[in-house]
Backbone of each chain as ProteinMPNN parsed JSONL, in Angstrom:
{"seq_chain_A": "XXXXXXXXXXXXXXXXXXXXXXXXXXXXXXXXXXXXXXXXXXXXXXXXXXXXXXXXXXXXX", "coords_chain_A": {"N_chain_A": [[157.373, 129.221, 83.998], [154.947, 127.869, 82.195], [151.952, 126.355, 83.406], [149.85, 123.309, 82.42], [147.057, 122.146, 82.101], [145.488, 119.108, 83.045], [143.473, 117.26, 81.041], [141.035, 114.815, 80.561], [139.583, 112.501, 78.555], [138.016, 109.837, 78.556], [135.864, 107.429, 76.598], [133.159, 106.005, 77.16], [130.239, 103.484, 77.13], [127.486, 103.779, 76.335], [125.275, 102.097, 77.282], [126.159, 101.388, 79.988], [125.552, 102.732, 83.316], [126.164, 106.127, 84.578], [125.519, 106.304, 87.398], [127.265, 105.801, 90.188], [126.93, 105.227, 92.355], [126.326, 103.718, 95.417], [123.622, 102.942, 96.718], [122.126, 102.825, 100.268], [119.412, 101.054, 102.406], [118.096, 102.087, 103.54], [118.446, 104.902, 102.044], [116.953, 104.165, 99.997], [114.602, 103.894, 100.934], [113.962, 106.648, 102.101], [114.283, 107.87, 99.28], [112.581, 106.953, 97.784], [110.509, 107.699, 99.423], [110.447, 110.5, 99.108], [109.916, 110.883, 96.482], [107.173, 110.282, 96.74], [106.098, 112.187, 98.289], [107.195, 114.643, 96.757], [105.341, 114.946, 94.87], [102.484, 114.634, 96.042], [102.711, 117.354, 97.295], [103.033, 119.007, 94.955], [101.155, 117.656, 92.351], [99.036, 117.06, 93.976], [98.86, 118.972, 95.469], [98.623, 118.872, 97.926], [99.832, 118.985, 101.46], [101.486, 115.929, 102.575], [102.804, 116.289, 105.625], [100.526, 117.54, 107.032], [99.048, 116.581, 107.495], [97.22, 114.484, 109.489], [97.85, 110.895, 110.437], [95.459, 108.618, 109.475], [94.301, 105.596, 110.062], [92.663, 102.567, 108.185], [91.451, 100.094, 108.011], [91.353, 97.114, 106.188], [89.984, 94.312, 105.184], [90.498, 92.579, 102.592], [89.972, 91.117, 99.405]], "CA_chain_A": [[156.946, 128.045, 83.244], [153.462, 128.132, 81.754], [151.371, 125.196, 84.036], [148.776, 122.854, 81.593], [145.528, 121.454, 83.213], [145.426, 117.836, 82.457], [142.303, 116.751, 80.852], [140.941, 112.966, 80.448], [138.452, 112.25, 78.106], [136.889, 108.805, 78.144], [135.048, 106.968, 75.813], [132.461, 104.799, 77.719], [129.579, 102.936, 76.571], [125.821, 104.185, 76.558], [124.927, 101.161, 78.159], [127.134, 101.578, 81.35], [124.951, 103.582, 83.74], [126.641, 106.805, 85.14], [125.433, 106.754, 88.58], [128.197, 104.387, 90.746], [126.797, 105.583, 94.068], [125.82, 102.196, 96.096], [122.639, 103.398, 98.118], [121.494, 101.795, 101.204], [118.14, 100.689, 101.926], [117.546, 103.504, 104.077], [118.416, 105.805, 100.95], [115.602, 103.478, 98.712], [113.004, 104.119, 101.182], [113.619, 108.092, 101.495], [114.095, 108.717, 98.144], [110.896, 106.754, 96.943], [109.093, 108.522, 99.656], [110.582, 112.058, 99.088], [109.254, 110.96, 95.328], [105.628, 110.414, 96.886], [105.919, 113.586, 99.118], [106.323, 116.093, 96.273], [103.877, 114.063, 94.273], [101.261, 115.13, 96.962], [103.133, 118.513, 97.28], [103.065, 119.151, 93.545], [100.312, 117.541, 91.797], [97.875, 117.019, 94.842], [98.6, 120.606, 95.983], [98.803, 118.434, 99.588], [100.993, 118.779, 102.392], [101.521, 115.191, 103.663], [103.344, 116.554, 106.809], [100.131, 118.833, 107.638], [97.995, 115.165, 107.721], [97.688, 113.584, 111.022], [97.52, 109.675, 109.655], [93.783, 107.857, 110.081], [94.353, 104.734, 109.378], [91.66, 102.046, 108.1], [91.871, 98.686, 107.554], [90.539, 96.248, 105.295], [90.113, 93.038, 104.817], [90.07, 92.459, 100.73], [90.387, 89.829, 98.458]], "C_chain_A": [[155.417, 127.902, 83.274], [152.809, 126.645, 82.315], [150.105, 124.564, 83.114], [148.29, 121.88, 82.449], [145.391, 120.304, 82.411], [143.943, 117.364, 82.454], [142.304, 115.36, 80.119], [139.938, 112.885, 79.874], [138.416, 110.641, 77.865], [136.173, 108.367, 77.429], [134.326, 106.025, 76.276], [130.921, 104.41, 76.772], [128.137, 103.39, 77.24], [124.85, 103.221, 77.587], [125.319, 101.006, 79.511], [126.366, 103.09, 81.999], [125.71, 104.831, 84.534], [126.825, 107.189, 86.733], [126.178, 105.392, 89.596], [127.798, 104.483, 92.249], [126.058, 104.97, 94.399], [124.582, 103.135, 97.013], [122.506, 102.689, 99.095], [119.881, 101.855, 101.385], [117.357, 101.648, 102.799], [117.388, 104.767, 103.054], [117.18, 105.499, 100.139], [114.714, 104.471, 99.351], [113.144, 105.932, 101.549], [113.67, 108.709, 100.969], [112.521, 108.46, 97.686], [109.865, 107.325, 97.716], [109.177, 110.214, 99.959], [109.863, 112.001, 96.987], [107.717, 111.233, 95.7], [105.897, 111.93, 97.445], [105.66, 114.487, 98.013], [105.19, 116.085, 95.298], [102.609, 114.836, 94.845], [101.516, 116.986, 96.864], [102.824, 119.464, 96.093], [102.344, 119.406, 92.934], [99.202, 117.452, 92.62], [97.617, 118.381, 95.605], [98.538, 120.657, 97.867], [100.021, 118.378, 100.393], [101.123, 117.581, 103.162], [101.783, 115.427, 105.306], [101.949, 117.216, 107.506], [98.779, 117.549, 108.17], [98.314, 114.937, 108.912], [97.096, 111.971, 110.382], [96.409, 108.927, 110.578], [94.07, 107.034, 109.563], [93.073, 103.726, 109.554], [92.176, 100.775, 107.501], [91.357, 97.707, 107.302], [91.278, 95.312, 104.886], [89.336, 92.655, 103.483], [90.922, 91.387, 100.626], [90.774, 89.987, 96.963]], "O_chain_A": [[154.776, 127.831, 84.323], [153.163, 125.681, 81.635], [149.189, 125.381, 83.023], [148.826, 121.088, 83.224], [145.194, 120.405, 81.2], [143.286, 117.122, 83.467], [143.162, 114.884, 79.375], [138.989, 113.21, 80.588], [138.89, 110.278, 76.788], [135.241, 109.17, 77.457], [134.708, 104.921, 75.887], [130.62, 105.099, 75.797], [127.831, 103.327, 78.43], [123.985, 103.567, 78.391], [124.547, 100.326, 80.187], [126.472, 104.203, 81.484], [125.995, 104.307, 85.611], [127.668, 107.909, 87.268], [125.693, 104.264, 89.684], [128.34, 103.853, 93.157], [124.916, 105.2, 94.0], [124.888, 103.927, 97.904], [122.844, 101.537, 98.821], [119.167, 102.555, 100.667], [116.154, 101.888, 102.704], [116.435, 105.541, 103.144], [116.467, 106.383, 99.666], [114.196, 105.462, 98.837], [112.161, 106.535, 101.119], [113.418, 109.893, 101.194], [111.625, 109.245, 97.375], [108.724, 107.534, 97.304], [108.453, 110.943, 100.636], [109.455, 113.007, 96.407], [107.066, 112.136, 95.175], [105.809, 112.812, 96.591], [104.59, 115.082, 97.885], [104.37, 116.963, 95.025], [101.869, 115.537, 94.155], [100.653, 117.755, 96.442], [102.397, 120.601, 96.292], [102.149, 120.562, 92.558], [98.169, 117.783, 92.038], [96.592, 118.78, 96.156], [98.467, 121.563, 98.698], [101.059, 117.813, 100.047], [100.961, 117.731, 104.373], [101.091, 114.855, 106.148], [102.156, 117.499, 108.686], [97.878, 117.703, 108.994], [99.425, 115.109, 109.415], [95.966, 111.92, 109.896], [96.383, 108.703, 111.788], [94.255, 107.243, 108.364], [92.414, 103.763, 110.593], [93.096, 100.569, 106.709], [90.741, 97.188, 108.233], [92.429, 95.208, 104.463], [88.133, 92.483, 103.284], [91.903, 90.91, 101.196], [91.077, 88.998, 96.296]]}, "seq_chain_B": "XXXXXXXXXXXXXXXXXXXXXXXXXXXXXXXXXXXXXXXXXXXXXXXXXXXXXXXXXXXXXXXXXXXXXXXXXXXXXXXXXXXXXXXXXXXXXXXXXXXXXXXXXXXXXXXXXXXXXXXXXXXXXXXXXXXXXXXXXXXXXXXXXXXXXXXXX", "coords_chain_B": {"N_chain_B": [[111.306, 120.921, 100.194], [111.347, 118.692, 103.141], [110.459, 115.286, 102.853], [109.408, 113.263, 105.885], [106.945, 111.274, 106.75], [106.509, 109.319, 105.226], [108.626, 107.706, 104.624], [109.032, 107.348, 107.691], [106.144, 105.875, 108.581], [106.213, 103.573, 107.261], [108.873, 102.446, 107.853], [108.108, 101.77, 110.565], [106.118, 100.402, 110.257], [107.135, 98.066, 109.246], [109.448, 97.357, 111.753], [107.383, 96.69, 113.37], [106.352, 94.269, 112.742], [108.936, 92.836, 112.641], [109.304, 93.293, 115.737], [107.616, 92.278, 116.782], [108.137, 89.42, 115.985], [107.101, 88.803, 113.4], [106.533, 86.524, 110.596], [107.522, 87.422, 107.845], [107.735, 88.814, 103.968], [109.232, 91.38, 101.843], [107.458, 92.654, 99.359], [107.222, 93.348, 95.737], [107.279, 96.641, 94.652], [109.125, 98.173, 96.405], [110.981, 96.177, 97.007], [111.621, 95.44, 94.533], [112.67, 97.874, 94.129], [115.206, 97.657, 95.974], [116.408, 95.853, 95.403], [117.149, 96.119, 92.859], [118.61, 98.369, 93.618], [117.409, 101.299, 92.675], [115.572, 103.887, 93.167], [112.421, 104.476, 92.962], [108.72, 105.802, 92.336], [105.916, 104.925, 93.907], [102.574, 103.578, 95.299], [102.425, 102.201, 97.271], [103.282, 100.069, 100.007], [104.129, 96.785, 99.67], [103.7, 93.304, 101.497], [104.08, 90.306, 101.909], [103.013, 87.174, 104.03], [103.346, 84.653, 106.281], [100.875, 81.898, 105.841], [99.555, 81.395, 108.803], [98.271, 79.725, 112.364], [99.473, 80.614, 114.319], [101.765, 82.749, 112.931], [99.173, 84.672, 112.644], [98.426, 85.13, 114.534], [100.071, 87.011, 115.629], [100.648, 88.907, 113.738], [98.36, 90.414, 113.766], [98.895, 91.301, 116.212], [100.753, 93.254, 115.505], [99.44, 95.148, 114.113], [97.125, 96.063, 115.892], [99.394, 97.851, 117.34], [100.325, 99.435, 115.668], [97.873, 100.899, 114.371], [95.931, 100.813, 116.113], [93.683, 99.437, 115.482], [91.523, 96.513, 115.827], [92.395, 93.064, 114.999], [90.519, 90.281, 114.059], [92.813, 87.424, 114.459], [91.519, 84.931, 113.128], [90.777, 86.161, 110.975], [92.586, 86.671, 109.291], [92.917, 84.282, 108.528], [91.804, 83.421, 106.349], [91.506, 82.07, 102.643], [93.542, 83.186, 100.593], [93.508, 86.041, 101.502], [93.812, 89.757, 101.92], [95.023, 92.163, 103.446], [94.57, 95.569, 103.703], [96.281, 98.179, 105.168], [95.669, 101.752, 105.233], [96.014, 105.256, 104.817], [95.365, 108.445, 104.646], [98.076, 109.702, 102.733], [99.332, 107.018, 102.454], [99.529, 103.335, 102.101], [99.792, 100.414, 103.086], [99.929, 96.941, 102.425], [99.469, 93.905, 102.636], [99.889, 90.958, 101.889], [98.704, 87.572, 101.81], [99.095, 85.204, 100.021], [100.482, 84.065, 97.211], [100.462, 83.401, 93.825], [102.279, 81.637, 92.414], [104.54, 80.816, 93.638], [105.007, 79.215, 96.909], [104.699, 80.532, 100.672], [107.238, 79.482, 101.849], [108.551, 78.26, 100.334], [109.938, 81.351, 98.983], [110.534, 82.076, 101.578], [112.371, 80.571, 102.042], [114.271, 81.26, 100.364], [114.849, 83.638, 101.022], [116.248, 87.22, 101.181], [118.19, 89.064, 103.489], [118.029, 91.996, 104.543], [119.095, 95.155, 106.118], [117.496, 97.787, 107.917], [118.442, 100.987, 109.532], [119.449, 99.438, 111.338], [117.162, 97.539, 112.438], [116.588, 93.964, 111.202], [115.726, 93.049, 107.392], [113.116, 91.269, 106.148], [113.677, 90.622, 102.901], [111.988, 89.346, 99.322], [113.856, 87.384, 97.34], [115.758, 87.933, 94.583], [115.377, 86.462, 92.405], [112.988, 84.853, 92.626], [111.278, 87.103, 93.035], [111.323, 87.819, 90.619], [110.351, 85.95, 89.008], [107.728, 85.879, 89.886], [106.673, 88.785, 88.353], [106.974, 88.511, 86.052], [105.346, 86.525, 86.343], [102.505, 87.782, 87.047], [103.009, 90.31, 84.848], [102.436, 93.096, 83.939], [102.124, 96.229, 83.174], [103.807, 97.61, 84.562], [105.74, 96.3, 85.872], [106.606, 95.292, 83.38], [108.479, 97.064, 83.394], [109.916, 96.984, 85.658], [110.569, 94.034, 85.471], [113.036, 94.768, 83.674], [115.007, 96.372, 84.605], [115.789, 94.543, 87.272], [116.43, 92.021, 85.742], [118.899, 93.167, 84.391], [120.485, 94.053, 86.039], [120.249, 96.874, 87.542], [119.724, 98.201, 84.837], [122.434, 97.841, 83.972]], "CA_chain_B": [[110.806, 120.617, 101.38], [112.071, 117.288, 102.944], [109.595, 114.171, 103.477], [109.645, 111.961, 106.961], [106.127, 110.56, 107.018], [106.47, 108.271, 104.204], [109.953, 106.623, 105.618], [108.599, 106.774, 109.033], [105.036, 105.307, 108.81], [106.665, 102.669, 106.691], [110.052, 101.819, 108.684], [107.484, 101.37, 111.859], [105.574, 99.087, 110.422], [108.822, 96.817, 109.316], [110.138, 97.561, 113.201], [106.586, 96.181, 114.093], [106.847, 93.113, 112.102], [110.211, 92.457, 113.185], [109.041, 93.313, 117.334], [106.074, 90.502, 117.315], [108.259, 88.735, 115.048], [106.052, 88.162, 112.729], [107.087, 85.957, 109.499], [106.856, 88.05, 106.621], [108.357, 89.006, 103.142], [108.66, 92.789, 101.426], [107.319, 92.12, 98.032], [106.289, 94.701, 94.879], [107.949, 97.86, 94.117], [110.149, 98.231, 97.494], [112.096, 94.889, 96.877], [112.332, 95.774, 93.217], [114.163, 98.899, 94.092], [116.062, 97.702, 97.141], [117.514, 94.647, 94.497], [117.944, 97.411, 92.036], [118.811, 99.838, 94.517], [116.893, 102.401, 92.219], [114.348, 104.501, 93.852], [110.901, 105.157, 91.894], [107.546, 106.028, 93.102], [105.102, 103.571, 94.519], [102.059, 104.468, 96.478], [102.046, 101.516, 98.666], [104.387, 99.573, 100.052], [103.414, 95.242, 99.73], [104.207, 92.5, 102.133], [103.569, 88.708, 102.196], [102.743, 87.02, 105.37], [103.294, 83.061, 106.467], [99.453, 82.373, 106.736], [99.905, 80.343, 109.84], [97.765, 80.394, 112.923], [100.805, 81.661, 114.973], [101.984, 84.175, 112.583], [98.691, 85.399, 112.193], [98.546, 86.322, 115.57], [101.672, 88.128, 115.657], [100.546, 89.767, 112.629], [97.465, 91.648, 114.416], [99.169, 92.2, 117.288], [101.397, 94.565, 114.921], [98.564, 95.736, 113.517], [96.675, 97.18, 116.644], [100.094, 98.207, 117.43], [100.018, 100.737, 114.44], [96.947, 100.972, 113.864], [94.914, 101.101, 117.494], [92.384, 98.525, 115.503], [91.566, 95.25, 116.15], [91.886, 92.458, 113.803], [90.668, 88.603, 114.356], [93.877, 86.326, 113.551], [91.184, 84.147, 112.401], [90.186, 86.569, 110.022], [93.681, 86.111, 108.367], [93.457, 83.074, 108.17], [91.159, 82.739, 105.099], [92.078, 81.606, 101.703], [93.761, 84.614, 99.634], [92.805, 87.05, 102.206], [94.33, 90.285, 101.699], [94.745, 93.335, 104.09], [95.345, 96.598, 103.409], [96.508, 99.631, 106.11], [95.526, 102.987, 104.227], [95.627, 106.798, 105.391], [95.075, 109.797, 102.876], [98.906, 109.351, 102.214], [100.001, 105.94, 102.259], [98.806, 102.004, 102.034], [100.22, 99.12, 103.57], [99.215, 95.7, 101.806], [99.341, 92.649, 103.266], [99.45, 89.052, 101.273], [98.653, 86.372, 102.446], [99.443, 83.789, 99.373], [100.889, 84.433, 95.766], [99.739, 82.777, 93.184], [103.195, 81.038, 91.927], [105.552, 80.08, 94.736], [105.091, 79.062, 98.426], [106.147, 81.14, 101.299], [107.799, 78.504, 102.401], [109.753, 78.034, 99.211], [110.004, 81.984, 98.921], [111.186, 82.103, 102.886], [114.005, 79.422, 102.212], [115.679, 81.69, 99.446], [114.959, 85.521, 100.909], [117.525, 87.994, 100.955], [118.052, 89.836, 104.542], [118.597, 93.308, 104.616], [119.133, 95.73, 107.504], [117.391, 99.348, 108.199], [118.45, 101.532, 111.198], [119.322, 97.911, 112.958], [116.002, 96.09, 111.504], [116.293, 92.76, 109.988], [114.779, 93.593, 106.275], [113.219, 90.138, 105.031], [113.164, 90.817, 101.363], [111.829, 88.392, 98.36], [114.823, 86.898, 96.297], [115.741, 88.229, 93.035], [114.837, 85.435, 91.269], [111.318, 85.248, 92.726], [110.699, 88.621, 91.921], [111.336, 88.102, 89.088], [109.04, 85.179, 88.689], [106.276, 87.103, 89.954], [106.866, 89.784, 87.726], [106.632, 87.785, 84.619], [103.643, 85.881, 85.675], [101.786, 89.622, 86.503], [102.914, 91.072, 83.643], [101.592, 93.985, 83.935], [102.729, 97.573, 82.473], [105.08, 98.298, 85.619], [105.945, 94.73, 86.195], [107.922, 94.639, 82.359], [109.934, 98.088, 83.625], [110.625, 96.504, 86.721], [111.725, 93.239, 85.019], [114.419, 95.257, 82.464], [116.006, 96.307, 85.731], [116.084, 93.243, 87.387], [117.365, 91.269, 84.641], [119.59, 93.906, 83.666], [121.067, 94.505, 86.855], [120.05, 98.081, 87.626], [120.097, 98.802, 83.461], [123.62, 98.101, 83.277]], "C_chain_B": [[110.932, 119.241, 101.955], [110.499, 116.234, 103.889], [110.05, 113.598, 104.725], [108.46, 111.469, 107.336], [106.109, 109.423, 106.504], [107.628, 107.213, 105.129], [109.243, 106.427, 106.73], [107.318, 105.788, 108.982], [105.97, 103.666, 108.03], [107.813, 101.689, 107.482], [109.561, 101.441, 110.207], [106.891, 100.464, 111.85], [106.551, 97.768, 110.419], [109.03, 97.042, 110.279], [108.631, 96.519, 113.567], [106.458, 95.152, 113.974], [107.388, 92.473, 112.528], [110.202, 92.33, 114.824], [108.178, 91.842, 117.626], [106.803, 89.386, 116.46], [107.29, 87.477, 114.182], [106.967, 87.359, 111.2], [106.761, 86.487, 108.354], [107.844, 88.291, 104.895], [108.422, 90.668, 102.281], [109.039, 91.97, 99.85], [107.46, 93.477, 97.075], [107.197, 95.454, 94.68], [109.126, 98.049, 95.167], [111.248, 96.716, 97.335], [112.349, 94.821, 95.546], [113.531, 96.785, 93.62], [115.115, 98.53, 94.954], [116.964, 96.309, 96.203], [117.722, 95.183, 93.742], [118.857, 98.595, 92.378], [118.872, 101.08, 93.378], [115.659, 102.668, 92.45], [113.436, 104.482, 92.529], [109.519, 105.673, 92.636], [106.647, 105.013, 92.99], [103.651, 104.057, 94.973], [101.7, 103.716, 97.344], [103.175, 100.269, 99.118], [103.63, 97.752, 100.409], [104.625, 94.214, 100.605], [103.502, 91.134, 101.981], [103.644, 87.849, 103.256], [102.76, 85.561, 105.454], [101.627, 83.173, 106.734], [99.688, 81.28, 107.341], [98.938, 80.842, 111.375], [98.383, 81.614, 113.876], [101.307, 82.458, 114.36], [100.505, 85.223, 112.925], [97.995, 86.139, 113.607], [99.246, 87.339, 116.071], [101.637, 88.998, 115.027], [99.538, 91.081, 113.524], [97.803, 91.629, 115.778], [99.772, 93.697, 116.813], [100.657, 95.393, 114.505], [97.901, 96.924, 114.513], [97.661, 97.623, 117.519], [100.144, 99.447, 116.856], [99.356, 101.415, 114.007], [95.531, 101.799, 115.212], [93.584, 100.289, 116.85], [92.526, 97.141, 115.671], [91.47, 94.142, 115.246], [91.574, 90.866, 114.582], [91.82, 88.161, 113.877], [93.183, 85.59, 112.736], [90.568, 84.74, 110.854], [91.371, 86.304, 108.649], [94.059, 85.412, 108.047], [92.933, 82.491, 106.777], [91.665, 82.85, 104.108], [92.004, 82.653, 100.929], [93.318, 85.731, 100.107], [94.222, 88.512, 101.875], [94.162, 91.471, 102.422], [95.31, 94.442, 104.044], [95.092, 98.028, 104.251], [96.161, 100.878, 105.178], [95.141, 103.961, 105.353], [95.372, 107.405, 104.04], [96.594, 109.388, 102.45], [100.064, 108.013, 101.836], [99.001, 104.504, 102.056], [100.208, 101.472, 102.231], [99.662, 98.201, 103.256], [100.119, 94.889, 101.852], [98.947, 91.915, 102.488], [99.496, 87.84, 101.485], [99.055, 85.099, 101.96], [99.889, 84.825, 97.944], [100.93, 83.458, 94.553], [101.285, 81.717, 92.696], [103.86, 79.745, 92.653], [104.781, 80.074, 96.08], [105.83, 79.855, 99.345], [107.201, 80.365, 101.688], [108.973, 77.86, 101.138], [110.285, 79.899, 99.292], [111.321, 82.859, 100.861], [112.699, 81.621, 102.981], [114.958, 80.376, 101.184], [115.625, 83.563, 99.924], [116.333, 85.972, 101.319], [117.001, 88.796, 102.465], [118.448, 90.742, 104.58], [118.676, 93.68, 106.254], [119.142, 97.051, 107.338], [117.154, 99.516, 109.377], [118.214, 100.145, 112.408], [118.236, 96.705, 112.836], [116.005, 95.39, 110.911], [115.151, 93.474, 109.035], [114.321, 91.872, 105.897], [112.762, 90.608, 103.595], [113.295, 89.3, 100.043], [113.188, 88.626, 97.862], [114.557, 87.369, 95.123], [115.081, 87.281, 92.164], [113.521, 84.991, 91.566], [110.708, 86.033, 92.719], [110.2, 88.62, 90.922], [110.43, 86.873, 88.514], [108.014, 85.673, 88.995], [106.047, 87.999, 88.98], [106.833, 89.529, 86.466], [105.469, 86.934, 84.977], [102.455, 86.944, 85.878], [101.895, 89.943, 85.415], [102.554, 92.136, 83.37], [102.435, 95.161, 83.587], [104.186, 97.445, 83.449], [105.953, 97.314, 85.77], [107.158, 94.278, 85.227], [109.457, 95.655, 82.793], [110.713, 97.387, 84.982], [111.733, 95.157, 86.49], [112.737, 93.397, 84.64], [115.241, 95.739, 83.847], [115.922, 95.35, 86.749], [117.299, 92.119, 87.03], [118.349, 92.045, 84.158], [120.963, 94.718, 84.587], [121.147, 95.938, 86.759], [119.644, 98.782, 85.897], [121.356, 98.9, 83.06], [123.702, 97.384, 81.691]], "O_chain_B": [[110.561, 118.406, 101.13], [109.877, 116.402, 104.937], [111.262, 113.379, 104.714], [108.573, 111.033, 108.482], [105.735, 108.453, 107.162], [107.448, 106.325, 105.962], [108.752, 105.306, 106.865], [107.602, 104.691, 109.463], [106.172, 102.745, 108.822], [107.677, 100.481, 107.674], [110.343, 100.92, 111.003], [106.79, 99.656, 112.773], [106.684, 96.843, 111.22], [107.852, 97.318, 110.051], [108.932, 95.456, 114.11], [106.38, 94.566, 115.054], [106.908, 91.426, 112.963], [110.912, 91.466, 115.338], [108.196, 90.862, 118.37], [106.119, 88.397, 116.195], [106.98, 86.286, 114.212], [108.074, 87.812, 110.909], [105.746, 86.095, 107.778], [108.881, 87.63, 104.941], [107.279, 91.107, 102.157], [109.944, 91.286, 99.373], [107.772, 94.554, 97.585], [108.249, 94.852, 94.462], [110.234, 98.075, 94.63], [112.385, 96.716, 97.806], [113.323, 94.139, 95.228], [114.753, 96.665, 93.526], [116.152, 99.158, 94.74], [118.107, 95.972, 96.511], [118.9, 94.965, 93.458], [119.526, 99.399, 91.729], [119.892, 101.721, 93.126], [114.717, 101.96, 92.095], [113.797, 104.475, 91.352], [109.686, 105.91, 93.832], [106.621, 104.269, 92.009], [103.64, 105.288, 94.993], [100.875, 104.048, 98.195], [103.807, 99.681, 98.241], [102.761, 97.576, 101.263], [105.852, 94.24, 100.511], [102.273, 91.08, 101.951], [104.847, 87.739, 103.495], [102.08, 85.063, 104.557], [101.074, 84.017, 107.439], [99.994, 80.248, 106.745], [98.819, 82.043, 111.617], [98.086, 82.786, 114.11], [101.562, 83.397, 115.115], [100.657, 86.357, 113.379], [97.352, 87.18, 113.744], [98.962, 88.295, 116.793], [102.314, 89.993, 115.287], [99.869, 92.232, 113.807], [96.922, 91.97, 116.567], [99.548, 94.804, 117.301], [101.09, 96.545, 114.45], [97.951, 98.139, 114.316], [97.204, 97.903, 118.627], [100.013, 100.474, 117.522], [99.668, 102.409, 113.351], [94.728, 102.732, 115.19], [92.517, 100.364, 117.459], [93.642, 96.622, 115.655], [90.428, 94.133, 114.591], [92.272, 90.407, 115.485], [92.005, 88.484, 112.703], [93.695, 85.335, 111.646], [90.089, 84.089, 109.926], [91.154, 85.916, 107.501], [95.117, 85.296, 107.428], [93.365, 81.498, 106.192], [92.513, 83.742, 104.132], [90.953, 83.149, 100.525], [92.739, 86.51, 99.35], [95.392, 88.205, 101.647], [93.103, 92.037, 102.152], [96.512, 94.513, 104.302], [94.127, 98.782, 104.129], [96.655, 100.685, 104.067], [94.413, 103.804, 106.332], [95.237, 107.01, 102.881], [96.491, 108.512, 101.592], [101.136, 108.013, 101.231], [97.792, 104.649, 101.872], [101.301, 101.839, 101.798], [98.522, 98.24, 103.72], [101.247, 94.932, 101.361], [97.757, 91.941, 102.175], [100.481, 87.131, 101.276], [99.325, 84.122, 102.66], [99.637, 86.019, 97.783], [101.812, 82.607, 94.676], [100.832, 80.575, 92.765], [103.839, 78.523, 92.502], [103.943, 80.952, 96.284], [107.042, 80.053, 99.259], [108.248, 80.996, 101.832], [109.969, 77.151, 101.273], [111.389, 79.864, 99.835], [112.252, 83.643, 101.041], [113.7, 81.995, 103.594], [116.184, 80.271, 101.183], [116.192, 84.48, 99.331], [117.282, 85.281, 101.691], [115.827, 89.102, 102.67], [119.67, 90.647, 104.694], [118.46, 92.975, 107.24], [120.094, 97.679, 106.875], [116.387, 98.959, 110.162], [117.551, 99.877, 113.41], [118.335, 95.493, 113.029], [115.508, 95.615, 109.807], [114.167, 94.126, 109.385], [115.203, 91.202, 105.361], [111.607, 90.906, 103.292], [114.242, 88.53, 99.886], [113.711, 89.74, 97.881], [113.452, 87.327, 94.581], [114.276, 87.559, 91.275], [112.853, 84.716, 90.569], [109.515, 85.938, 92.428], [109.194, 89.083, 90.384], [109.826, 87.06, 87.458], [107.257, 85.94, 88.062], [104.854, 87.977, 88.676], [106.636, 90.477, 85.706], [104.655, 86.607, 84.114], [101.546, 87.019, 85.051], [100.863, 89.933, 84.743], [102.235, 92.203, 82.183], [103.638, 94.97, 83.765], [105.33, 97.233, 83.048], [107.133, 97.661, 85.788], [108.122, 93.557, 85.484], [110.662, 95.427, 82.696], [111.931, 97.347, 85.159], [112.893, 95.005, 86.875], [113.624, 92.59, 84.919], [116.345, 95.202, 83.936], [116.307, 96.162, 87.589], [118.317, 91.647, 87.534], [118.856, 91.47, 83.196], [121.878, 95.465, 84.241], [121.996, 96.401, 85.997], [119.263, 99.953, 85.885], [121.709, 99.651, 82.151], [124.701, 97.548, 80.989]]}, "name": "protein", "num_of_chains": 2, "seq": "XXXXXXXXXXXXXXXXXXXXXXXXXXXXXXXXXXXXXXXXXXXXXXXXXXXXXXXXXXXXXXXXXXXXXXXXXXXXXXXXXXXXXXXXXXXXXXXXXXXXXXXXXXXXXXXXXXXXXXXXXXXXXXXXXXXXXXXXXXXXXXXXXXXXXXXXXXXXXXXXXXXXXXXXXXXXXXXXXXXXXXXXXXXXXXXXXXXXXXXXXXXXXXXXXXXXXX"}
């Protein structure tokens, strides 16, 4: 007996975003800073990781 | 190649915040996405600060906590003062007032998150989003359409 693969096609709406996967706020902050990383990586041609961080601090208005 | 300076320098200062408990709010692009929960790129992450004399000692304790510099509290205490942490790859900015709302109205409606165990205080959707319409500004309308749109649904 010849077995048929059951396919489901859907009709959803353009407006209804595809991605259902809840992040947490740990996910926010190391996606937006795996966005900066290759940013630097990329277009700055910089290795954040190879920085040792100097920080400076100002008092602006 | 996988980032951990960005998260880390960032999730230390919120831990440091939260240690001196200091009274603060995460404003700007990080409390857009974390009420969108859609990442984007930023290049600094913004906070708003009770200006109070007692926060604002709590504040630079966190500071030469993170930092190893020294700040006056009284220096934070002046009107619209604004401080901003910076290395070659990041900024930390500090606000002291916002031109709309009160922290103190802004405090009474925030939203509390929680990273790796850290109370998150984050601005309220709906004062976001008042901010974000009285800025106005290029990034400010994309940020509104998800907002108001709940993620772009």
């Amino acid at each position: 007996m010849k077995k048929t693969a059951k396919v489901q096609i859907s009709f959803v709406s353009q407006q209804t975003s595809s991605d259902k996967t809840e992040k947490s706020v740990k996910d926010i902050f190391r996606t937006a800073g795996q966005i900066m990383f290759n940013y630097h990586i990329l277009v700055l041609k910089k290795n954040p990781g190879n920085i040792k961080p100097r920080y400076t601090v100002i008092l602006a208005k | 190649m996988k980032n951990t300076r960005y998260i880390n320098e960032y999730l230390k200062f919120i831990t440091l915040l939260d240690k001196h408990k200091v009274d603060y709010l995460l404003i700007g692009a990080y409390a857009t996405m974390i009420h969108t929960r859609t990442p984007r790129a930023t290049k600094d992450i913004d906070t708003w600060v009770r200006q109070t004399e007692k926060n604002s000692i709590k504040l630079s304790k966190a500071i030469k906590e993170l930092t190893g510099r020294e700040i006056s509290p009284k220096a934070l205490l002046k009107k619209d003062q604004r401080i901003e942490i910076k290395s070659e790859t990041f900024k930390i900015e500090i606000w002291t007032s916002q031109e709309i709302i009160t922290f103190d109205q802004a405090w009474e409606r925030r939203k509390i998150e929680s990273v790796e165990g850290t109370p998150l205080n984050v601005i309220s959707k709906e004062d976001l989003i008042k901010l974000k319409k009285h800025f106005n500004r290029p990034q400010d309308k994309i940020d509104l359409y998800l907002l108001e749109h709940e993620n772009g649904k």
